[in-house]
N, C-alpha and C positions, 0 to 999 in steps of 0.2 A: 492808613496808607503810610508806606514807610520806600527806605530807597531802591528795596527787592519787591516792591511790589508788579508784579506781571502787568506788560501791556494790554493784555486782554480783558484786564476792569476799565482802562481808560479809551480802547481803539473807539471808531465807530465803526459797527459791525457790517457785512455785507453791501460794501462801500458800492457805486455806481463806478460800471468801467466801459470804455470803450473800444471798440476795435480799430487797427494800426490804417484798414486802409476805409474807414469812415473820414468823413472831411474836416475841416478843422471849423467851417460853419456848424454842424451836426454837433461835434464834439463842446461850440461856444453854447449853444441853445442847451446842451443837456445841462451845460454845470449853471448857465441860468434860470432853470430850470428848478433844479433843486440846490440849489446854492449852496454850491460848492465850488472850490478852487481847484483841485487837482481831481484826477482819473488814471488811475491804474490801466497801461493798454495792451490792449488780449491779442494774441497771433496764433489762429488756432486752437483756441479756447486755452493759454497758456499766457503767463505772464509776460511781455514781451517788451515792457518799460513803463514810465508814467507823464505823463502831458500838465502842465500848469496852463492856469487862465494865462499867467505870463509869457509863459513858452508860444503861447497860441496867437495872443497879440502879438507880439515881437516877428512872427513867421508872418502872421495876417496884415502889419502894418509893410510889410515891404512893397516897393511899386508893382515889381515883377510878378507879385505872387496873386493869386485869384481863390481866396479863402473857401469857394465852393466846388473848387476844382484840387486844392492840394490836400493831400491826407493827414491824419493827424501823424505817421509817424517821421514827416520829413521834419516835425516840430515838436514830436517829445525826446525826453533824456530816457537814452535803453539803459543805462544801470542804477536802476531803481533798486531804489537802501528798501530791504527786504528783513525782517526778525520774525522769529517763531513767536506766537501768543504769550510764551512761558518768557520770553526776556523780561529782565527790569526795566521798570520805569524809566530810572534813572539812568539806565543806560542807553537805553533809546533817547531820552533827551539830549543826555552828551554829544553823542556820535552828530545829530543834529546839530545840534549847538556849532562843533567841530568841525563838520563839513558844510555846512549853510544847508542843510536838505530841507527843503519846505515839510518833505511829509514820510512817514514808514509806511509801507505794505506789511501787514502782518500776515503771514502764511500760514500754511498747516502743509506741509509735503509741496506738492505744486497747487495746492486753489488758494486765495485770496480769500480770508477771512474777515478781513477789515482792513483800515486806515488809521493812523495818528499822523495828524496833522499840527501845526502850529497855532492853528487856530485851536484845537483841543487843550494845546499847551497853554496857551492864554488862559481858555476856560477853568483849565484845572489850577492853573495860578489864582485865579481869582475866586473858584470855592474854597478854597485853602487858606485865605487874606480874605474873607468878604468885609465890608465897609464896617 
């Protein structure tokens, strides 16, 4: 591993996503589900933003809001940091690093072929450094 190494040895592949106007209850059970934090969300079978467990609390803790009635997209971020497979590692971390983005969508044209996450970034810090 070096600092041109392609996101596509580190993403997780065929990430779980959800759709804009599922609920933000629907969208809390799936990422507890398989525990995970973020979801890439679909509008027409198309990228159409991404939802954090954070994003989801923060819309769900409000008085007004009724988590089984609001959708997920009044509560995800539509400009989802998007890179093709072939980017570097290291640059996809940067750009994160640089913008606080929890996570990259890695794409291939318009489908979704995986996620890096920050938690990946952990991970991979820590096979790198192990004890």
């Amino acid at each position: 591993m070096d600092k041109t190494s392609p996101i596509a040895d580190f993403m997780t592949p065929m990430p779980h996503t959800v759709g804009s106007e599922q609920t933000i209850t629907f969208a809390q059970k799936l990422m507890d589900k398989h525990g995970i934090r973020h979801l890439p969300v679909l509008h027409g079978g198309e990228l159409y933003g991404v939802v954090s467990d954070r994003d989801l609390g923060m819309i769900a803790g409000l008085n007004e809001v009724d988590p089984d009635q609001t959708t997920v997209e009044e509560a995800m971020t539509q400009d989802a940091y998007t890179v093709s497979k072939d980017t570097a590692l290291f640059d996809v971390v940067r750009e994160m690093l640089e913008h606080k983005y929890g996570s990259a969508i890695v794409v291939e044209g318009t489908r979704i072929i995986g996620i890096f996450t920050t938690h990946d970034a952990i991970k991979l810090l820590v096979d790198v450094f192990p004890p």
